[in-house]
N, C-alpha and C positions, 0 to 999 in steps of 0.2 A: 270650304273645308268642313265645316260645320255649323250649326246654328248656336253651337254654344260659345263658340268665338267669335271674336270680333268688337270694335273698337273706332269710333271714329277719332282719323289723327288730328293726334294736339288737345285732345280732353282727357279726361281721367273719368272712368265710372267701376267702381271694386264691385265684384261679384264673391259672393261666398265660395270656397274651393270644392271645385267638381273633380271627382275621381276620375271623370273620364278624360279627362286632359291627359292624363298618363297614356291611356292607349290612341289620344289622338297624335300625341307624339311618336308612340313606335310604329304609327303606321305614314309618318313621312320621313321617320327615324329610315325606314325599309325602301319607300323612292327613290329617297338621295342615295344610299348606296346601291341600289338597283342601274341610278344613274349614273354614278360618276364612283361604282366602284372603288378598284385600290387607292383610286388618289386619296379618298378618306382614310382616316388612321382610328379616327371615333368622332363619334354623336354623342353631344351630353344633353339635358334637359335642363334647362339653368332659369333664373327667374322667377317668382314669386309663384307663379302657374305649376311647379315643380318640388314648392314646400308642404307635404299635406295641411290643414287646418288654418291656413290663410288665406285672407280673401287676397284677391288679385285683379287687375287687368287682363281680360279677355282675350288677352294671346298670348299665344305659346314663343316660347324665347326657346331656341336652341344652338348651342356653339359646335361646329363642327372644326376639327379638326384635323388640319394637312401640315403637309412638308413645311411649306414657307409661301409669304402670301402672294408669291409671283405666280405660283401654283391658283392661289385663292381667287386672282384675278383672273385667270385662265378659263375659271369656272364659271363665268359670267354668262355667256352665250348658252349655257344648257339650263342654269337659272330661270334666264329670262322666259325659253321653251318651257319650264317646268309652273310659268303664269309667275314669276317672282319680279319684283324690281329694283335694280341698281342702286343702292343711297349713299355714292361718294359724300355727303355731304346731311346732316342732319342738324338741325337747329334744336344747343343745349345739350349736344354732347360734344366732348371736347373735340380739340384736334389730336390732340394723344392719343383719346382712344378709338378716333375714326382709321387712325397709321396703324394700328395693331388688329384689324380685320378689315374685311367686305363687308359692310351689311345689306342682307339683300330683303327687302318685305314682301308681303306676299296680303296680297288683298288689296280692294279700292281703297283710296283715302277716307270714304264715306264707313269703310268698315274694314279696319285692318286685322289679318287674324294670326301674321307669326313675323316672327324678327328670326333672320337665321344668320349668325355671326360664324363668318367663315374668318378662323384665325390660325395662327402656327402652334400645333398640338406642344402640349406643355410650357408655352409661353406665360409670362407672368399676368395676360389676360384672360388664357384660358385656367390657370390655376386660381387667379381671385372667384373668378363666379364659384367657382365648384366648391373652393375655401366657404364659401359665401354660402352658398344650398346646403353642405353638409353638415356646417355650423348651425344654421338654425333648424337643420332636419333634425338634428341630434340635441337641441336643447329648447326646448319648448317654451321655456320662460322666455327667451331674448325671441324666439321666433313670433309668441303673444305681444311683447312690447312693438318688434318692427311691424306687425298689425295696427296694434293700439297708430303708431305714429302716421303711417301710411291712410286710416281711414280720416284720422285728422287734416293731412295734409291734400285728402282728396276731396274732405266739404270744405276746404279754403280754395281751391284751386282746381276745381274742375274742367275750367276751360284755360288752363295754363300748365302743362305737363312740363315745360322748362322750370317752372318753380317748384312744380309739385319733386323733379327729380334732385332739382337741387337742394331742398329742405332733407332729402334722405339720407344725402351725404356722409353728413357725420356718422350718423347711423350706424353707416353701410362702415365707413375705414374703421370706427370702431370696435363693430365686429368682425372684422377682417384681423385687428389686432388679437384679440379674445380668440380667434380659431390660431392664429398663428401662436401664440405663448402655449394653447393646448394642443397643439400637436408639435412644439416643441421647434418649429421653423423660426421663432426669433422674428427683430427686424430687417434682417437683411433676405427674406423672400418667404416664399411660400412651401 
């Protein structure tokens, strides 16, 4: 896809944030609905790759959103056409939230360069990421600490991305809370 992506799986290496990851997004943002049309409802750009002034992992995270994920599995076979691969199953992320999308990646293992999360538009998976991106797109300070902790947890844990994700954890529901009391959504959703 490009030379600025890419990632071998199962390490962690942070690159300083390239502006051009935005339009290497709208230009597979444009594929997939090229490809598989109305069945899309939307394309979000989600992930650390999608916050300006944080470093990140060198691939692009994006959540697309459909009807429902008997739809998302359907979309498998044009995936695969489009150089992507099937990940029923990934080590270090849950089982919850492997049942709440497709994830399909796209690149060799020796260098992977996008995670595209095929899930059910509005769901409470596709609304945490976004919760999650517009939170720290919109407050700089929490968006500089989830930095600060991510660069820490990437010179611990370089070649252990199951730690490195799991250490972010708190992080992350943390400010999930903090978006949700400021936009007024409470505990009980987003």
């Amino acid at each position: 896809m490009s030379d600025i992506l890419g990632l071998k799986r199962g390490t962690v290496k942070l690159v300083p944030y390239n502006p051009k990851w935005a339009g290497l997004f709208e230009k597979e943002k444009q594929l997939l609905i090229n490809t598989f049309g109305d069945i899309i409802i939307a394309i979000q750009h989600v992930g650390s790759t999608a916050i300006p002034g944080i470093p990140a992992k060198p691939i692009l995270d994006m959540n697309v959103g459909v009807e429902s994920l008997e739809i998302a599995r359907g979309m498998k076979d044009k995936f695969v056409e489009l150089g992507y691969e099937h990940r029923p199953f990934v080590p270090g992320v849950s089982l919850e939230a492997l049942q709440e999308q497709e994830l399909y990646v796209r690149g060799p293992e020796s260098r992977r360069t996008q995670y595209t999360h095929v899930t059910v538009y509005a769901s409470d998976f596709w609304d945490r990421s976004l919760l999650f991106r517009d939170y720290l797109r919109s407050n700089p300070n929490r968006a500089h600490e989830y930095a600060d902790l991510k660069m820490s947890l990437a010179a611990a844990h370089a070649e252990d991305r199951t730690s490195y994700s799991e250490g972010k954890s708190q992080f992350i529901l943390e400010t999930l809370e903090l978006a949700r009391k400021e936009s007024g959504a409470g505990e009980s959703g987003t």
